[in-house]
N, C-alpha and C positions, 0 to 999 in steps of 0.2 A: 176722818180727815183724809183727803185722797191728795196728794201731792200734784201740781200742777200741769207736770209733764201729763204726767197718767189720764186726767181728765181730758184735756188735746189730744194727748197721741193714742186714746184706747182702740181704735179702730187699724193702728197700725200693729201693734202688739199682740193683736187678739191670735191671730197665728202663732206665734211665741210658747202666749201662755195657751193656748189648748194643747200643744205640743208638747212643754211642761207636763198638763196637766194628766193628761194619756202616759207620760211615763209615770208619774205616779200611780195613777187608776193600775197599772200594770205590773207594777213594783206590790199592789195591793191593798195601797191606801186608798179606795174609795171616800171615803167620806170628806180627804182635803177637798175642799172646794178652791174654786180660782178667787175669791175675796178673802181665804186665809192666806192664800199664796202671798197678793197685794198686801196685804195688811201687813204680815210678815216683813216684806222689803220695804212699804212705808215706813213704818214704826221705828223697823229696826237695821234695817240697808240705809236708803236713803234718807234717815232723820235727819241729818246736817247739813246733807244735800240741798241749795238752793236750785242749779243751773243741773240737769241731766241729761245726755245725750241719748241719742236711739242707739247710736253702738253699745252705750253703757249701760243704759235698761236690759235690751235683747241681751247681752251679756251677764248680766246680774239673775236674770228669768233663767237664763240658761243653764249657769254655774250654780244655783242652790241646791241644798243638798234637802232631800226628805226630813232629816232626823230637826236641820234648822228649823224648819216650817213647823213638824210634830212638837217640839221644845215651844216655841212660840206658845202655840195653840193652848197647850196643855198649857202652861204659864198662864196664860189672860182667862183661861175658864177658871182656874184656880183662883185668881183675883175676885172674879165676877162670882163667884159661887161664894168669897169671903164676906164679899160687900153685900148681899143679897144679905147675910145672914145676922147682918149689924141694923137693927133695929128703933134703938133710942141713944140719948145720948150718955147714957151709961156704958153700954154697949162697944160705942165708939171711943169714949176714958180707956177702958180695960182693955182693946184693941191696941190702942196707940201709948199705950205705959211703957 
């Protein structure tokens, strides 16, 4: 799900978030990529958000913090590594007791 702003405005932001994304790289988290960044602030910044502005976005890019992003991350692979491993529907019983 990419939030609507983002999809229009990606060509204005992309400045932002490389700049984001370099202080990460430099902090020494290689491996964030700029679509956990996104996903991070979709999911969990602007979920509520219908209407966002460019000062709001570039603000919101700006103001995140590494450990928000790394939390994130780690969270949805934890998911994703839970549901991979649910099988049949017994599985999904004893999951959800």
């Amino acid at each position: 799900m990419t939030h609507p702003f983002i999809s229009a405005s990606k060509e204005l932001i992309q400045p932002v978030l490389s700049s984001k994304m370099e202080e990460f790289h430099m902090l020494g988290y290689e491996e964030v990529t700029e679509n956990d960044l996104l996903s991070y602030l979709e999911m969990k910044k602007w979920k509520k958000e219908r209407e966002l502005s460019l000062h709001q976005v570039v603000n919101d890019i700006l103001s995140v913090k590494i450990t928000q992003v790394m939390s994130y991350v780690t969270i949805e692979s934890y998911k994703s590594d839970m549901f991979s491993s649910v099988n049949n529907g017994e599985d999904w019983k004893e999951l959800l007791k």
